[in-house]
C-alpha positions in Angstrom: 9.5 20.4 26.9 11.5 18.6 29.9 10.0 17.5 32.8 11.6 20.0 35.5 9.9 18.8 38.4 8.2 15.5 40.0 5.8 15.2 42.8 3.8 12.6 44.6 0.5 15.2 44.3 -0.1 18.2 42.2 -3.2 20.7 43.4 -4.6 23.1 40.7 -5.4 26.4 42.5 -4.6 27.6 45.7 -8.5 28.1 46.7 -9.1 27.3 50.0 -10.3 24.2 49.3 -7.0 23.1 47.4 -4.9 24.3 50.5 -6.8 22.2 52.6 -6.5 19.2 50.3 -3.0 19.9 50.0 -2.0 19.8 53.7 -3.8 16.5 54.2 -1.6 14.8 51.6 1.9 16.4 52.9 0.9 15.1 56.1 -0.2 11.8 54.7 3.3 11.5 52.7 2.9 12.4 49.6 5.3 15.2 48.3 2.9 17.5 47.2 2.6 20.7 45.3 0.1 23.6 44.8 -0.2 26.1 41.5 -1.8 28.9 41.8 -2.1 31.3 38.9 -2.6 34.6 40.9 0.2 35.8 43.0 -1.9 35.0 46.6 -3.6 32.5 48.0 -7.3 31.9 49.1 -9.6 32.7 45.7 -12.9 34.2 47.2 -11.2 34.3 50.7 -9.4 37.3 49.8 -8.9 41.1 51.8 -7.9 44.1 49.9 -7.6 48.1 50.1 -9.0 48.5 46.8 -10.8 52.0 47.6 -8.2 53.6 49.9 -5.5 52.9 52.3 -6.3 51.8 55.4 -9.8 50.7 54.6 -9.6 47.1 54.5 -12.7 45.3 52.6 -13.8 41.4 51.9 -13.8 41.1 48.3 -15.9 38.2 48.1 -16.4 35.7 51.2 -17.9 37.9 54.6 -19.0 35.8 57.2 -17.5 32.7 58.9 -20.0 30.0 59.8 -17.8 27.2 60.1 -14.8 27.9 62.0 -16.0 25.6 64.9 -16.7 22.7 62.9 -14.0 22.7 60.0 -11.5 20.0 60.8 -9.1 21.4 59.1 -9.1 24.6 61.9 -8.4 21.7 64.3 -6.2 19.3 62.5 -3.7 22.0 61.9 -4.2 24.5 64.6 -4.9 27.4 62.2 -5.6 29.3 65.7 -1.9 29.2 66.3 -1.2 30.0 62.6 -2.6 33.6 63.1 -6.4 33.0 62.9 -8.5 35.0 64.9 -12.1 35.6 65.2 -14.9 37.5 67.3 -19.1 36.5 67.1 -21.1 39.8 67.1 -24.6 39.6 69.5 -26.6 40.5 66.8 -26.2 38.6 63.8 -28.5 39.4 61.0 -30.9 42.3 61.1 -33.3 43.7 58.2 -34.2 47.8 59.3 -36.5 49.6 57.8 -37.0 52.9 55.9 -40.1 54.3 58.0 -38.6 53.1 61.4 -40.3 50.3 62.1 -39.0 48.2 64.8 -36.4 45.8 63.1 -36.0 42.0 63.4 -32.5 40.9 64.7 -31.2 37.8 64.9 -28.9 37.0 67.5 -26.3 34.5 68.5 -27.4 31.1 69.4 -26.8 31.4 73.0 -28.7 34.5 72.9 -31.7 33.5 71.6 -34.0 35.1 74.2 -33.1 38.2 72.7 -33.6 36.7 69.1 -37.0 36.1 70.6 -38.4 39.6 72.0 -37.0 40.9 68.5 -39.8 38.5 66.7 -42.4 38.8 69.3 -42.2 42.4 68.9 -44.4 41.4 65.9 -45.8 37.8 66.5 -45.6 35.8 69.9 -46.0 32.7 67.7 -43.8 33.4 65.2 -40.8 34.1 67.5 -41.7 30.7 69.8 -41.5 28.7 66.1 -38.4 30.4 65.2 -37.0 29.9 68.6 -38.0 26.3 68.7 -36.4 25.7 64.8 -33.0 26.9 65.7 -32.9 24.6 69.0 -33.9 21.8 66.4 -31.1 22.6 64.0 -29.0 23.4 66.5 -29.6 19.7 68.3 -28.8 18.1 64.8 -25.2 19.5 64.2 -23.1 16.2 64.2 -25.5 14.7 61.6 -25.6 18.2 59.2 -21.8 18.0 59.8 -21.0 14.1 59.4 -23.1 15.0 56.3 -21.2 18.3 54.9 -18.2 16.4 55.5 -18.6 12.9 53.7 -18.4 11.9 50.4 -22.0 11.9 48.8 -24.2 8.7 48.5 -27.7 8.8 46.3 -29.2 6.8 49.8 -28.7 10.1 51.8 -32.0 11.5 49.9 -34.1 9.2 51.9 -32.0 9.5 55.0 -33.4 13.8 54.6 -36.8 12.4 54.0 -36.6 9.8 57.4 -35.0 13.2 59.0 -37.3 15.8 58.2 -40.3 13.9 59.9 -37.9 13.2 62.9 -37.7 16.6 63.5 -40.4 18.4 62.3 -43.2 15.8 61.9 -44.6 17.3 65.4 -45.1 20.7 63.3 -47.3 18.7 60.6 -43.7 19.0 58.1 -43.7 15.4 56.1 -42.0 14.1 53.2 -43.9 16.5 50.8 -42.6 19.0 52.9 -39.1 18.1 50.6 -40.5 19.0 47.3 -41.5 22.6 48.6 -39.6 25.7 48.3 -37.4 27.9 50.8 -40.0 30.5 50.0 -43.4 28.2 50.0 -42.2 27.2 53.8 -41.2 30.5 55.3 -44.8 31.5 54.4 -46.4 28.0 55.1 -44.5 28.8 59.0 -44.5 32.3 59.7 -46.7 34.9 59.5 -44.7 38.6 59.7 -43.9 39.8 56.8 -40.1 41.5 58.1 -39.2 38.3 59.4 -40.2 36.7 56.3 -38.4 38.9 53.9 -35.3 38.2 56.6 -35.5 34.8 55.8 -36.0 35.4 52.1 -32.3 37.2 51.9 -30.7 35.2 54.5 -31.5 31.7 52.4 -30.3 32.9 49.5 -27.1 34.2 51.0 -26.3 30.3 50.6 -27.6 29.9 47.3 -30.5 28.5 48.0 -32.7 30.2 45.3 -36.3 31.3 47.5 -38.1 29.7 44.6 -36.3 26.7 44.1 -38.5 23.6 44.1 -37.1 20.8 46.3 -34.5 23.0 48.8 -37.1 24.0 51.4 -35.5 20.9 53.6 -32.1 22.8 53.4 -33.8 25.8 54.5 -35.1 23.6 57.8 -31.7 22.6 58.7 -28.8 23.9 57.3 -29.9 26.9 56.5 -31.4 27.2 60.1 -28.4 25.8 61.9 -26.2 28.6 59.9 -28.4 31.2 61.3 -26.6 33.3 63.9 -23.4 31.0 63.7 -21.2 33.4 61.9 -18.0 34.7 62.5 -15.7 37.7 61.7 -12.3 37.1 60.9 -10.3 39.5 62.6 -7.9 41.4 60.2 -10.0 40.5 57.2 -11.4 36.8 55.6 -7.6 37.0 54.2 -6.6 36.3 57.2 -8.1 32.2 57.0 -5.6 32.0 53.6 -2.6 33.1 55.3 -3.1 30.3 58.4 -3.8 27.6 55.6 -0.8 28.7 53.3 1.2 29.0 56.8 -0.2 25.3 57.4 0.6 24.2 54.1 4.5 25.2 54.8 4.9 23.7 57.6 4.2 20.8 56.3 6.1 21.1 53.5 4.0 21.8 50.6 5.4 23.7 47.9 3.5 26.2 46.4 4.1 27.3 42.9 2.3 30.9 42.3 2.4 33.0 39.0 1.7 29.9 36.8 -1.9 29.3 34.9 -2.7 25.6 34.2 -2.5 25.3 30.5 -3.3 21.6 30.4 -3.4 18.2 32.2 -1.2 15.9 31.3 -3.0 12.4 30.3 -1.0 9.2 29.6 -2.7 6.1 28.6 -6.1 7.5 30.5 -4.0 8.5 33.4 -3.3 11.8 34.9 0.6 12.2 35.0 1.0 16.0 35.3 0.3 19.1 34.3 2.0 21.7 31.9 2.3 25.2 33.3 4.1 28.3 32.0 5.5 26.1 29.4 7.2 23.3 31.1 6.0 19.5 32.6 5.4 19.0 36.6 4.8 15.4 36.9 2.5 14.0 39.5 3.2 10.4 40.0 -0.2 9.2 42.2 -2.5 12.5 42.5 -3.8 15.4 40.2 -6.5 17.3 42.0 -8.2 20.2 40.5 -10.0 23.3 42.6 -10.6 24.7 39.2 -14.4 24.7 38.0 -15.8 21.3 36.5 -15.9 22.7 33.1 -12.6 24.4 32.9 -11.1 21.6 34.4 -12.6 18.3 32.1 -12.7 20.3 28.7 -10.5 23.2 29.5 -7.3 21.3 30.8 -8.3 17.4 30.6 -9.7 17.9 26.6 -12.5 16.4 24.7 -10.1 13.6 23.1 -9.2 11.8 27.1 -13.0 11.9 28.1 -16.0 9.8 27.2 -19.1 11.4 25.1 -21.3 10.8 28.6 -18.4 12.8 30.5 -18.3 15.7 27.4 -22.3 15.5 27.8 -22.1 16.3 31.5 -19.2 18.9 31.5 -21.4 20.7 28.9 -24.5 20.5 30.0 -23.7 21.3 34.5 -24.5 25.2 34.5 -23.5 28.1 36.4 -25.6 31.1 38.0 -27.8 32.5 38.6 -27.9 31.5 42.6 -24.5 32.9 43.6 -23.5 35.7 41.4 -22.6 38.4 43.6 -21.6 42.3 43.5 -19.3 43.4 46.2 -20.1 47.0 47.2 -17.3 48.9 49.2 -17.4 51.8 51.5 -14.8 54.5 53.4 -17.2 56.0 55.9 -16.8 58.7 58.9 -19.7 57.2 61.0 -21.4 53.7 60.9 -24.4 53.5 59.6 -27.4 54.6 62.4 -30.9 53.4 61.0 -34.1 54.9 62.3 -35.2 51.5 63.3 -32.4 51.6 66.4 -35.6 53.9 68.6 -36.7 51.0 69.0 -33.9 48.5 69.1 -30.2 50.0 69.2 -28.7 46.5 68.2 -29.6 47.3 64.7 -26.9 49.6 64.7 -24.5 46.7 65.6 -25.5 44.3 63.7 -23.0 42.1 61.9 -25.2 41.7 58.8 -28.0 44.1 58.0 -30.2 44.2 55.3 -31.0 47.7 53.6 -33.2 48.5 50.9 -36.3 46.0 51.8 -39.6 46.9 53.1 -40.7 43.0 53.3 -41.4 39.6 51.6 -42.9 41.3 48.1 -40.0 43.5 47.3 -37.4 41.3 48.5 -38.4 38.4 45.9 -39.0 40.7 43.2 -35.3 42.2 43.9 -33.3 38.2 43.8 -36.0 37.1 40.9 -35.0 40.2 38.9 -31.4 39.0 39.2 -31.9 35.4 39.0 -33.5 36.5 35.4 -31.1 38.4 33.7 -32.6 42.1 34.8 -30.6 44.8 37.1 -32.6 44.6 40.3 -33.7 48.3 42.3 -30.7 48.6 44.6 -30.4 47.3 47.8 -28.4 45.2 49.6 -26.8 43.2 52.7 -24.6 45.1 54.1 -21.3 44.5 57.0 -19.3 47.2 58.5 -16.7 44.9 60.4 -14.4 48.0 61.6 -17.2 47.8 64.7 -15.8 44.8 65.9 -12.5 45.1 63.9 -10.7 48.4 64.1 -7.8 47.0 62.2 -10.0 47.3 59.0 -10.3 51.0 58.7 -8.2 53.5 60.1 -8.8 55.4 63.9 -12.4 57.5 63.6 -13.8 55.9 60.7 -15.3 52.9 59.8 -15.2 50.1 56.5 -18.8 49.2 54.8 -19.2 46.5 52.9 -21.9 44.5 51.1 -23.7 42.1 48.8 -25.6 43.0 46.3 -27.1 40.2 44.3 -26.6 40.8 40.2 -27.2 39.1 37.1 -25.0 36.8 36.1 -21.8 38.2 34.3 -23.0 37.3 30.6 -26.3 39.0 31.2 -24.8 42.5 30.4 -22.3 43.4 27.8 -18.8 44.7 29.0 -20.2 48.1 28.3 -23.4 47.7 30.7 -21.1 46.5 33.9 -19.2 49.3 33.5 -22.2 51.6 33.6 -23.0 49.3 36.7 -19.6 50.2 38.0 -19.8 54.0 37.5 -24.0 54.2 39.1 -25.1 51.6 41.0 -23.6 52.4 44.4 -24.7 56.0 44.2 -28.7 54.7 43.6 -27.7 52.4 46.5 -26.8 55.3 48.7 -30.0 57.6 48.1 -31.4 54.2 49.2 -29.7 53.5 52.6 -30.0 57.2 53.2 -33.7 56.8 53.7 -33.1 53.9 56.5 -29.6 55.5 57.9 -29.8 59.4 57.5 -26.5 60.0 58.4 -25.3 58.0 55.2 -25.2 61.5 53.6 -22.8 62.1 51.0 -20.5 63.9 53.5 -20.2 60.7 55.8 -19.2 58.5 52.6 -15.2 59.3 51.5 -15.3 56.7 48.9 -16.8 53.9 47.4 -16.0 51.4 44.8 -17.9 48.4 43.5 -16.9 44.8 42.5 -19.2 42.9 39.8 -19.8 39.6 38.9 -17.8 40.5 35.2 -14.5 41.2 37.3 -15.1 38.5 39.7 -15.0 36.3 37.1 -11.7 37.4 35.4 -9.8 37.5 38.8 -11.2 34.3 40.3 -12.1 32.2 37.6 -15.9 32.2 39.0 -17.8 31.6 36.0 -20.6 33.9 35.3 -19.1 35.5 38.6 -20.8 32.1 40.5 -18.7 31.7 43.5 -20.0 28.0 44.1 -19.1 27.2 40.4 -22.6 26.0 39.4 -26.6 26.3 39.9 -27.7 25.4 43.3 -30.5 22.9 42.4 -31.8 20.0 43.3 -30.3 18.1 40.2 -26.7 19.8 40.6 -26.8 19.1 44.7 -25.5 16.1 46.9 -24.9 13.4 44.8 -25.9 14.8 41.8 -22.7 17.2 41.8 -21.5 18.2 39.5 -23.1 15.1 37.7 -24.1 11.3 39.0 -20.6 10.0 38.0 -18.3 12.6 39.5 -20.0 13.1 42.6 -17.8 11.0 44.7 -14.3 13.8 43.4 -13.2 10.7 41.3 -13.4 11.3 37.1 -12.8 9.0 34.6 -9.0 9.7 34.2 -7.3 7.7 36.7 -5.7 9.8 38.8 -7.5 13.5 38.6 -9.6 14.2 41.7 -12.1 17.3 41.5 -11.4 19.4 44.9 -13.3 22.5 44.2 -17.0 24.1 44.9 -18.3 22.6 41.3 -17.8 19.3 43.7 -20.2 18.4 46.7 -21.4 20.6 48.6 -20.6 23.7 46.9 -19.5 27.2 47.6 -18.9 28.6 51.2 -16.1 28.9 53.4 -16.2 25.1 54.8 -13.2 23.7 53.0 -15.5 20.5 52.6 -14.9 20.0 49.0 -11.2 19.9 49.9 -11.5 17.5 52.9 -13.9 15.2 51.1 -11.9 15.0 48.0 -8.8 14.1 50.6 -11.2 11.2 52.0 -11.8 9.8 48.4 -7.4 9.6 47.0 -7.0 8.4 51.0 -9.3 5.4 50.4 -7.9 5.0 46.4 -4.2 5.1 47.6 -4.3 3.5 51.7 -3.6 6.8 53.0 -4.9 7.4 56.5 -8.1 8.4 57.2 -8.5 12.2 58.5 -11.2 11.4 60.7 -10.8 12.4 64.3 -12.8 10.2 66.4 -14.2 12.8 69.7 -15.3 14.6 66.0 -17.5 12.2 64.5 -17.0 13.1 61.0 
């Protein structure tokens, strides 16, 4: 093989992390280039008509929580790239099958209404909620600074000094920080519907309900993303095609068709990669958005890497906290749930959870997927053509959803394809009891994505869409490991960029910007940070 190409940088995968990396280091100088082994950008930011044309659906990544914070949005005026968004009322809902009133969330600067939706059930239990979300909501430079910083082992104390800043009034200390999501939604509220809201809603950012040690994410970030979230007009597709357009003008190349087969490592540096066959040299920067283990002992190999560092790769796991099914649905009529008598928001609610009577069966539905076992249907469900019309064609509507599902190795090939064929039908005999016009007539088509095929297309192991476990050792600067968390590895050169790196999966582009911040201090490259920002 002859080298056909030389750059300053080379980016594995054109994730949305990996585009935002890349764009900082065109504009820093360095000639940079991206390869993508699909034929599109974005990874889990991705829009398709999979069912039928003219219905578009989110394959994987729904809501947008971070639009207003990501400094990439800003840095490169992705607005005037083509992104556009709207921020439904009503956020997250849970209706329920005998008509019950339901519990809304609403946008933050609605939260009066967010209120009389609680207090419908408990006075005291919407005041808390109320008073939580101003307290998260007051902290946002320091969740942000945090999100978008390079991890440091001192910031576990910094959570301990900041929990009992903010919530040492309420009789929340330090032990507070070795509770679960779940042990402190019951420890602080007392209705069951809001409850089993909170239940789904936490672990809609991988922040297993039972995990020992995350409650404190619950009280702020996850808090803080409650009622933030965005819809990406024209589909979440949409966010890929400003980054890639941001990427050109910089001057990126992007190389697409062309799988990573290996690293190239010279005298414990990282000089290249091969790809289709033939050498692209990186003379300063290789920077991987691939998963930890596919990138140290898939592409780097066993023979360039300590035993500690083969230990590691080996031993970091994936699942069972993010492996997703994406349901999709070509409807006449959205969705109208008994539970609108009493509350007609619910029927325009950006997220809505279906299937759930409250706390009991919500837990046993994720702990039946976190174990291995094919949970009773039910789901969280969007149908963006409300606010979108552009995603299904004139008089109908586009329904999508999460379903949370085993991991992909639970079942054989055989199994998910069952899954395939059924489990949206036992879904819709489900939603029929909270939505009775969701009768088969209503419901064109339907098509469902699993955690199997997820992991084929987008290289999610297990179908994990934050590349590996949420838990407290495989969070801050623990991730992936104790000597990687800072996106440096022990081949000089190769950077880690994607969600195996801190802070994981979700639209945030984090991982991307953080891993920019470490090769900027490495090489003397400016520093992105824009002071009126303050991260």
């Amino acid at each position: 093989m002859t080298a056909t190409a030389t750059y300053d940088a080379i980016v594995i995968g054109a994730g949305h992390n990996g585009l935002c990396l890349a764009a900082y280091l065109q504009r820093a100088g360095l000639s940079t280039a991206i390869i993508e082994r699909r034929h599109e950008e974005g990874g889990g930011v991705n829009t398709e008509e999979p069912v039928l044309p003219g219905f578009r659906h989110n394959m994987h990544a729904q809501y947008m929580e971070f639009f207003d914070v990501m400094p990439m949005v800003r840095d490169f005026g992705l607005e005037d790239l083509g992104l556009r968004t709207v921020m439904p009322e009503a956020q997250a809902g849970i209706a329920f099958a005998d008509g019950r009133p339901p519990v809304i969330l609403h946008r933050p600067d609605l939260l009066d209404r967010t209120h009389a939706s609680i207090a419908r059930y408990s006075k005291s239990d919407a005041d808390l909620y109320v008073d939580l979300k101003k307290r998260a909501m007051a902290v946002e430079q320091l969740l942000m600074a945090g999100l978008y910083s390079i991890p440091v082992a001192a910031a576990a104390q910094t959570q301990v000094d900041m929990a009992v800043a903010m919530f040492g009034d309420l009789g929340i200390g330090p032990h507070h920080m070795m509770k679960s999501p779940k042990m402190i939604v019951d420890e602080l509220f007392e209705t069951p519907e809001l409850q089993a809201l909170l239940y789904r809603t936490c672990v809609e950012w991988g922040f297993p309900v039972d995990g020992q040690g995350t409650g404190f994410g619950f009280l702020t970030f996850i808090m803080w993303t409650l009622g933030n979230w965005k819809l990406a007009l024209g589909g979440t597709h949409t966010l890929a095609k400003a980054m890639t357009q941001a990427c050109y003008r910089e001057g990126v190349d992007l190389i697409e068709n062309s799988m990573v087969e290996r690293v190239i490592v010279e005298d414990g540096r990282a000089v290249g990669v091969v790809s289709r066959g033939r050498e692209i040299r990186a003379e300063k920067v290789v920077a991987s958005n691939a998963d930890v283990r596919q990138t140290l002992l898939g592409m780097v190999g066993e023979d360039h890497l300590s035993d500690l560092w083969v230990k590691r790769a080996q031993a970091y796991r994936y699942g069972p906290s993010h492996v997703l099914g994406t349901p999709m649905f070509c409807l006449h009529d959205a969705p109208r749930y008994k539970s609108a008598e009493h509350d007609p928001d619910i029927d325009r609610c950006f997220y809505t959870m279906v299937g759930f009577d409250g706390p009991d069966d919500t837990a046993r539905y994720i702990r039946d997927a976190y174990s291995g076992r094919l949970p009773v249907p039910a789901a969280g469900t969007w149908v963006n053509s409300i606010w979108d019309r552009a995603q299904a064609p004139a008089g109908h509507h586009s329904a999508t959803g999460w379903y949370f599902l085993p991991p992909a190795s639970a079942l054989s090939a055989e199994e998910w394809t069952e899954v395939r064929d059924t489990y949206n039908e036992r879904f819709l005999e489900v939603w029929r009891r909270f939505a009775p016009n969701m009768t088969p007539d209503n419901v064109l088509a339907h098509k469902l994505y699993t955690p199997d095929q997820q992991e084929r297309k987008n290289l999610m192991r297990e179908g994990d869409f934050s590349n590996g476990e949420f838990s407290p050792d495989q969070m801050g600067s623990n991730r992936p490991f104790p000597e990687a968390s800072n996106y440096r590895t022990e081949v000089e050169g190769l950077y880690l960029c994607g969600p195996s790196a801190y802070p994981g999966g979700g639209v945030h582009a984090a991982c991307g910007y953080n891993a920019y911040k470490a090769i900027a201090e490495d090489l003397g490259l400016p520093s992105p940070v824009v002071a009126e920002r303050g991260y």
